[in-house]
N, C-alpha and C positions, 0 to 999 in steps of 0.2 A: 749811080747810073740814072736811079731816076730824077734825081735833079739837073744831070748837065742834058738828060734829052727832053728839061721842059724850061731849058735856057737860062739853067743857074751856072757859074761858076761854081766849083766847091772848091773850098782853101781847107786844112782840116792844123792846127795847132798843136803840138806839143809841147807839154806846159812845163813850166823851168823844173831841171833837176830830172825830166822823164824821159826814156827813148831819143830821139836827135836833141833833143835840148839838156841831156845831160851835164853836159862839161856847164851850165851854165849857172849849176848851183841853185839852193832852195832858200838863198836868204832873204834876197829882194819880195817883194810883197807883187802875187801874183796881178793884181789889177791893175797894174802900170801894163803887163805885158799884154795882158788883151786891149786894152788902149791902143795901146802901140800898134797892134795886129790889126783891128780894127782900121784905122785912122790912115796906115802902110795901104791895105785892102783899097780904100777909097780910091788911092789914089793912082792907082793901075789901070792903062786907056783900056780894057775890057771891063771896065768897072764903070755901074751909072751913079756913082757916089752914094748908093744903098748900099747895106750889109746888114746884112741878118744872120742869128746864129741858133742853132739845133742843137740838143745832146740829152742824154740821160743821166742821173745820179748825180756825179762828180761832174760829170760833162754838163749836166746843167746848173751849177754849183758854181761851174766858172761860169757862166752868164751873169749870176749875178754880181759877183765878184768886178766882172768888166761894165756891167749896167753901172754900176755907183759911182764909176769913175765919169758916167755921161759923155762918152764918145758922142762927138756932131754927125755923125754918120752908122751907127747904129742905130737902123730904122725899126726893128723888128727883132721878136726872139719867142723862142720856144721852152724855157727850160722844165724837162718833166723827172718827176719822181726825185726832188732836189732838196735837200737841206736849203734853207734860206739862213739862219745861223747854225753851224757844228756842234757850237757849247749845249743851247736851247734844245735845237732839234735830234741832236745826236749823242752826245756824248752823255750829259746828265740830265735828261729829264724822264722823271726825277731823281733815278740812283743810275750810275755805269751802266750801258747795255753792254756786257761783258762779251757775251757769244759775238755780238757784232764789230766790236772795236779791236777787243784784244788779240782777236786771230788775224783783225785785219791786219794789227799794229806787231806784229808779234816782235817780241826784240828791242823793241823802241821806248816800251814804257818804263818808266821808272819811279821810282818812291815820290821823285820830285814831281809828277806827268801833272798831279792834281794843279800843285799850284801853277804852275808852268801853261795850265790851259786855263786856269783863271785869269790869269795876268794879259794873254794872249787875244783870247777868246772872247771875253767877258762883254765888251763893247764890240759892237759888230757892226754890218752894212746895213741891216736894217733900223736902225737908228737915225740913217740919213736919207729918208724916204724921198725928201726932197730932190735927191741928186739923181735918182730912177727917173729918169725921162724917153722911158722905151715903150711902145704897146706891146704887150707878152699875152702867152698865154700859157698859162701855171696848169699842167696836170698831175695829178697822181692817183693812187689805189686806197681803197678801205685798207686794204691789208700791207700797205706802204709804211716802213718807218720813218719816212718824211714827208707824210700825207700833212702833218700840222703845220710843217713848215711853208711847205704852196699853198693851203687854205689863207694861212697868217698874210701872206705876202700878196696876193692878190685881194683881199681885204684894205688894206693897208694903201697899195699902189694904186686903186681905183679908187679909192677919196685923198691921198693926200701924195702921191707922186708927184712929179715934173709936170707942166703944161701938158707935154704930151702923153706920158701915162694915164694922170687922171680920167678916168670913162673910156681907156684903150683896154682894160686889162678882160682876160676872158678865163675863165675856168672849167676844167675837166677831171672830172671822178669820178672814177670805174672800181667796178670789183675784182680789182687787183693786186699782186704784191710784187715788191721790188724785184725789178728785174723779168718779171711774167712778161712774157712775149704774146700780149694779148694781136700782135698782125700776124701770127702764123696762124695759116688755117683758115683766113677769115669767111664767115659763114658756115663755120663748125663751131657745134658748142664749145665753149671753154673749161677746159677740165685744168682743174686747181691742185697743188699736191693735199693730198688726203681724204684722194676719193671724189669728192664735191665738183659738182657741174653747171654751171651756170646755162643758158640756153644761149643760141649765134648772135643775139643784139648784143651779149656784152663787147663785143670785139668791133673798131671800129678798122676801115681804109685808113691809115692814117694819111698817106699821104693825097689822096682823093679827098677825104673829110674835114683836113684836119692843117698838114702842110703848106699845100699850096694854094689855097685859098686862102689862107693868110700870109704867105708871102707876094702870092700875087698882088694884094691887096695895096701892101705896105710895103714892095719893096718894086714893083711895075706901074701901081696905081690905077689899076683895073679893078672893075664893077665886079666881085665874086659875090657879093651879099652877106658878105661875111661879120661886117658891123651891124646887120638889119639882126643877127641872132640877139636873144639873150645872150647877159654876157656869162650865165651860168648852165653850165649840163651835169648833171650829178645821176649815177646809176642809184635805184630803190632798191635793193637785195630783199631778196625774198626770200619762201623754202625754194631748196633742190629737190629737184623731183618731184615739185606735185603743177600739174599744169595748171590746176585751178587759184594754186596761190597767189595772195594779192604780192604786187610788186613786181621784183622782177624787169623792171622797164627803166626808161630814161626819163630825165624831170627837167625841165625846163626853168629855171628862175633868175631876175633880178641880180640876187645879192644871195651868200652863202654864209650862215644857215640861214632857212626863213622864217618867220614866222611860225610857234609854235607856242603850245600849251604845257609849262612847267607841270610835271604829273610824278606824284609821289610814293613809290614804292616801299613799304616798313619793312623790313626782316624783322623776322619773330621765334624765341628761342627754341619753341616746337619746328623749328626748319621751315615754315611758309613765307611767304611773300607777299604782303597784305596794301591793297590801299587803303587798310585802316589802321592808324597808329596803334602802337602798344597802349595796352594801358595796365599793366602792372608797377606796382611800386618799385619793387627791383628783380630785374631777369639779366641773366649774362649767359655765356658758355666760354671754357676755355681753352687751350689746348698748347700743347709745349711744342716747340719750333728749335729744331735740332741742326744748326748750320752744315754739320756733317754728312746730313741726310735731308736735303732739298726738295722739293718740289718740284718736278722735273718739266720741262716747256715742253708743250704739245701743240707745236702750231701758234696759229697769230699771226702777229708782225716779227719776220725776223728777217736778219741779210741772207742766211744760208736757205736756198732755194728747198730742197727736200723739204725743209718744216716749217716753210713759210705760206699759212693761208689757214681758211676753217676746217680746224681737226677735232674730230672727238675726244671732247673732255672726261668721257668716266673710265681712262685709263688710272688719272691721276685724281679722282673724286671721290675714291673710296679711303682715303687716307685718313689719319687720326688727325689730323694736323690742316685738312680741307672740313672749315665751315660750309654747309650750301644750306640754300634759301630760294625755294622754287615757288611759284607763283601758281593757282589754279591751272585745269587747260583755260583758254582765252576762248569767250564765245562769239566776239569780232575781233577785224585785224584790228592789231597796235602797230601804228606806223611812227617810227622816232627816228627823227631828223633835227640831227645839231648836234650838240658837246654835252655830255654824259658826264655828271658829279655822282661818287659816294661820299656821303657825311658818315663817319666811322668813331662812334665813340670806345673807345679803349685802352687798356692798361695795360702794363708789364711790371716783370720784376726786377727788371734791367734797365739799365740806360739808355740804351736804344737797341732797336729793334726794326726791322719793319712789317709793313702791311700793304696787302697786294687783294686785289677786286680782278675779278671776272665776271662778264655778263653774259648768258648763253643761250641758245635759242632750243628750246625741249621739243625732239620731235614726240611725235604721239609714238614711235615705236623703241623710245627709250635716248635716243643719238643726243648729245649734248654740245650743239656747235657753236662753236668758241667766234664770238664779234668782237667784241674788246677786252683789255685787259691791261694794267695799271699797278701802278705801286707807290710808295709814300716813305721815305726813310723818317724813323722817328724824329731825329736831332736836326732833320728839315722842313718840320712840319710847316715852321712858318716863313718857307721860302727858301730856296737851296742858296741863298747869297746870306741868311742868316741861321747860323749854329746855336743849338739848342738842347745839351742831352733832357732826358727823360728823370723824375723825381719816379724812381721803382714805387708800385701801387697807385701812384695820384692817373687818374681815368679825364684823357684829354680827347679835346673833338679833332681828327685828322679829315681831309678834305684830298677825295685820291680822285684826280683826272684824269678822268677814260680817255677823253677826247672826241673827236667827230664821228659820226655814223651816218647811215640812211640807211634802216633795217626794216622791213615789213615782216613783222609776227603772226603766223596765218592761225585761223581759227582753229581749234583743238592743240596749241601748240602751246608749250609754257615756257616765262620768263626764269633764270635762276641766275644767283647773286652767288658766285663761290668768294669766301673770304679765306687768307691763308696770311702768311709771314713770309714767303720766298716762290722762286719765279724763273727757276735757273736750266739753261744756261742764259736765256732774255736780259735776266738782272743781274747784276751783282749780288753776292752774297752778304748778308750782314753780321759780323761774329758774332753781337749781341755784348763786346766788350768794353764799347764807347770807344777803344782807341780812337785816334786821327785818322780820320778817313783815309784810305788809300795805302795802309802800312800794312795792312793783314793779306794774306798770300792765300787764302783758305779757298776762296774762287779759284783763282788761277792751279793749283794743286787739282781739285776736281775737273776742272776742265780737262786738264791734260790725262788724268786718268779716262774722261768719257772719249776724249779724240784719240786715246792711245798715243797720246805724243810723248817723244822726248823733251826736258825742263831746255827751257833757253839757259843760254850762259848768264849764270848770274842772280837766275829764279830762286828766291827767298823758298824755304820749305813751309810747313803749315804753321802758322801762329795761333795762340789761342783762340781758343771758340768757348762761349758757354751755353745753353742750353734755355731759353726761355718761356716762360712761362704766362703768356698773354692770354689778353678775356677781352672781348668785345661784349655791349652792352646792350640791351633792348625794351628799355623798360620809357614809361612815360616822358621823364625827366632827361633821356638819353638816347634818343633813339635814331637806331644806326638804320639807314633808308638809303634808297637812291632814285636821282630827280631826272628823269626823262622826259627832253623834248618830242612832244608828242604831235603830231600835225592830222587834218581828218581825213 
């Protein structure tokens, strides 16, 4: 409604194989049919030969999917909270997000699903940046699990798009998580599952702010001022609940991330968190990782709403099997902004195994909230496109990508570095057997015990598991740290 009473048509599609497009089958390759739809659209006497397209998640997923096909009459688009690739952004980076696919997919997967989305997947739309010839505007959330994918893709389309993408593209990042309906309310704070509040700026009008002012723009060719912005707006997160905490507000930039100050964090085997390197000859801790008994997910990024966003971590901190590494309280802010590396030196007795990073914010009254959080499968350390097991003992440097942030650390508040082996239900599980990826049932068995589900027709029962025995490293020669874009 609010678009036809500010003079839009709205057409709305359904995509082959779904609701009225059923009978039409899911073989054909969706991007010919928003072509199609598109280019049909144009040419309807209530149509000024503009078309612009809105949607969220999948909805905006097809945007791009019909962007690469560079429709002549696709002038504009919106896609938020979107995968830009499935394989990259969804499926394996860097091990199965299991809670999010396989309940999505339930039924469907199979022994074969690895290769099958190798084959499929592998080469995607963004490889052909050139054929993006849209002005968009890419939003998403911190607590988005395709926040990488809008970063990646608005990067990307704003240096090396179509004529007309190039320096059309605009960016939007909020502290939010898939599917948060940050326009209910608007001008009430935003309350997050897990307690946590952010204050009423996080919540935009969308369609006042955000909508029609870029469609005005580009799809009437009226003065909204809407290209005079920066092509970048990114929320600072800050603490909840303290008014005086820095951040908290909206940032204005260029280009995403910006400019910042590589700054280096040591974990140290006494549990601290030091900007000063180790300097012992040799320090490690280790601890045994039981596939059977996971590490349970509390929060973060996830698809299912209830436990998606910043939740307190010392439910699951107390465990034998969670390393932490906390840093002083801080006597100025630490503002870090951009893409978050741990450098993780460590061993196993197995062949593979994995390794999973948290980074969390200490309040001064003990709260441990959860901003990122990462994992690293051993046998892909050097890349999920090349296989690798592990020589049991030999101590290798893994590299786990948190990804992007904008977090403001308020004074009295401390950094912490939890290190563990699993992540579940966020990650797949690792037997620790080497098999071929994708053959062991040991995830999917626990899953269906934590949903109280019944087994799909056909669900394999539990395959072997072994029980591992890893050590992470901290000594001069090896030292396991992590590098924060830091800005003033």
């Amino acid at each position: 409604d609010c678009f036809a009473g500010n003079g839009y048509a709205v057409a709305v599609q359904d995509m082959r194989g779904f609701y009225g497009s059923a009978d039409a089958g899911r073989g054909a390759p969706r991007h010919n049919d928003g072509y199609d739809t598109i280019e049909w659209l144009a040419t309807q006497p209530w149509c000024n030969g503009k078309v612009g397209m809105l949607g969220y998640s999948h909805l905006g997923a097809a945007q791009y999917e019909a962007a690469v096909t560079t429709p002549p009459h696709l002038s504009a688009a919106i896609p938020a909270q979107a995968p830009a690739n499935y394989y990259t952004d969804a499926l394996f980076p860097p091990v199965f997000r299991k809670a999010d696919y396989e309940t999505i997919f339930r039924g469907v997967f199979t022994r074969r699903t690895p290769q099958l989305i190798n084959r499929r997947i592998r080469s995607r739309d963004e490889n052909r940046l050139e054929q993006f010839d849209t002005p968009m505007i890419h939003s998403c959330g911190w607590y988005d699990f395709y926040k990488e994918g809008g970063i990646e893709m608005f990067r990307a389309l704003q240096e090396q798009g179509g004529p007309n993408a190039r320096g059309n593209q605009k960016l939007i990042i909020g502290p939010w998580g898939h599917g948060v309906l940050q326009e209910k309310d608007y001008g009430q704070p935003l309350e997050l599952p897990g307690g946590m509040v952010y204050p009423p700026n996080a919540k935009f009008d969308w369609p006042a702010e955000v909508w029609f002012p870029w469609f005005d723009h580009w799809l009437k060719g009226e003065e909204t001022g809407v290209m005079d912005q920066p092509p970048v707006r990114y929320y600072l997160m800050g603490a909840m609940g303290e008014s005086d905490a820095p951040g908290n507000e909206w940032i204005e930039a260029e280009t995403f991330p910006p400019a910042s100050t590589p700054t280096t964090f040591y974990a140290h085997a006494d549990g601290t968190l030091k900007s000063e390197a180790p300097a012992a000859a040799d320090a490690s801790l280790s601890y045994s990782y039981d596939p059977r008994d996971p590490v349970p997910t509390v929060g973060r990024i996830h698809s299912r709403l209830p436990v998606n966003g910043p939740f307190d971590q010392r439910p699951v901190e107390s465990r034998p099997d969670v390393l932490l590494f906390t840093s002083e309280q801080l006597a100025d802010p630490l503002k870090i902004v951009g893409q978050i590396k741990v450098r993780l030196w460590a061993s196993s007795d197995r062949t593979d195994t994995d390794f999973t990073a948290k980074l969390t914010d200490v309040y001064p009254d003990g709260r441990s909230i959860i901003f990122l959080d990462s994992i690293v499968k051993g046998r892909y350390r050097n890349g999920y496109l090349q296989e690798e097991l592990l020589t049991p003992g030999e101590v290798y440097e893994f590299e786990i990508d948190l990804g992007y942030i904008a977090v403001a650390l308020a004074p009295g508040h401390r950094l912490r570095l939890a290190i563990s082996s699993s992540n579940f239900d966020r990650f797949d599980i690792n037997p620790n057997t080497g098999e071929p990826y994708g053959d062991h049932a040991v995830s999917r068995a626990l899953l269906e015990e934590r949903l109280k589900a019944e087994p799909a027709p056909g669900d394999p029962e539990y395959t072997a598991t072994e029980i591992a025995r890893n050590t992470i490293y901290f000594d001069r020669n090896r030292p396991t740290q992590v590098i924060l874009p830091v800005i003033p």
